[in-house]
C-alpha positions, -999 to +999 in steps of 0.1 A: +436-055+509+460-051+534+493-026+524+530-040+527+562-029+527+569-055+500+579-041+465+580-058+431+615-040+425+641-038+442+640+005+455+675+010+455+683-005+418+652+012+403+670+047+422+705+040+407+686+032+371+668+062+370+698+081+380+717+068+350+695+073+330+687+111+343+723+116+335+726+101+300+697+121+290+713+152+301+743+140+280+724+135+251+711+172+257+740+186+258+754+167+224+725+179+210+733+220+218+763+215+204+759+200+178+729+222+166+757+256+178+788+243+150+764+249+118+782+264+091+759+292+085+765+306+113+800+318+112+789+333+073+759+350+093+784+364+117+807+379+088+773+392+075+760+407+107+791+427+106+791+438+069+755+450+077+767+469+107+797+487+090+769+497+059+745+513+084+775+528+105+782+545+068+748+556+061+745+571+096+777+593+091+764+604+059+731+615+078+751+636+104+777+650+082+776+689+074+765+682+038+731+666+049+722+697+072+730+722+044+707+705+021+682+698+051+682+739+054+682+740+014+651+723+014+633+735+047+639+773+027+622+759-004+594+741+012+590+775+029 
């Protein structure tokens, strides 16, 4: 079988049509990010995230307060 230069398509359409659909796909990707970014859980999650931060910044301050280290040594004498 001899090759040819002769294609069933026509190159420069097929190129154009692949490019058009290269870009819609990316569009759709991107629709999809953001729509799957605006749930509504996550701005409650946020507000949580920051409740849970300010509870362990409280516990923390508690642990390296004066208090602690006086009952530490309270404790470190009885064990003793």
């Amino acid at each position: 079988m001899l090759a040819t230069e002769n294609v069933w398509r026509s190159l420069p359409l097929m190129h154009k049509i692949f490019a058009v659909s290269a870009v819609a796909l990316f569009g759709a990707t991107l629709l999809m990010f953001r729509s799957d970014y605006a749930d509504e859980w996550r701005k409650i999650q946020r507000v949580n995230n920051k409740l849970q931060t300010q509870l362990i910044d409280t516990d923390l301050a508690q642990l390296t307060s004066g208090d602690f280290n006086k009952q530490l040594e309270t404790l470190s004498a009885n064990v003793a």
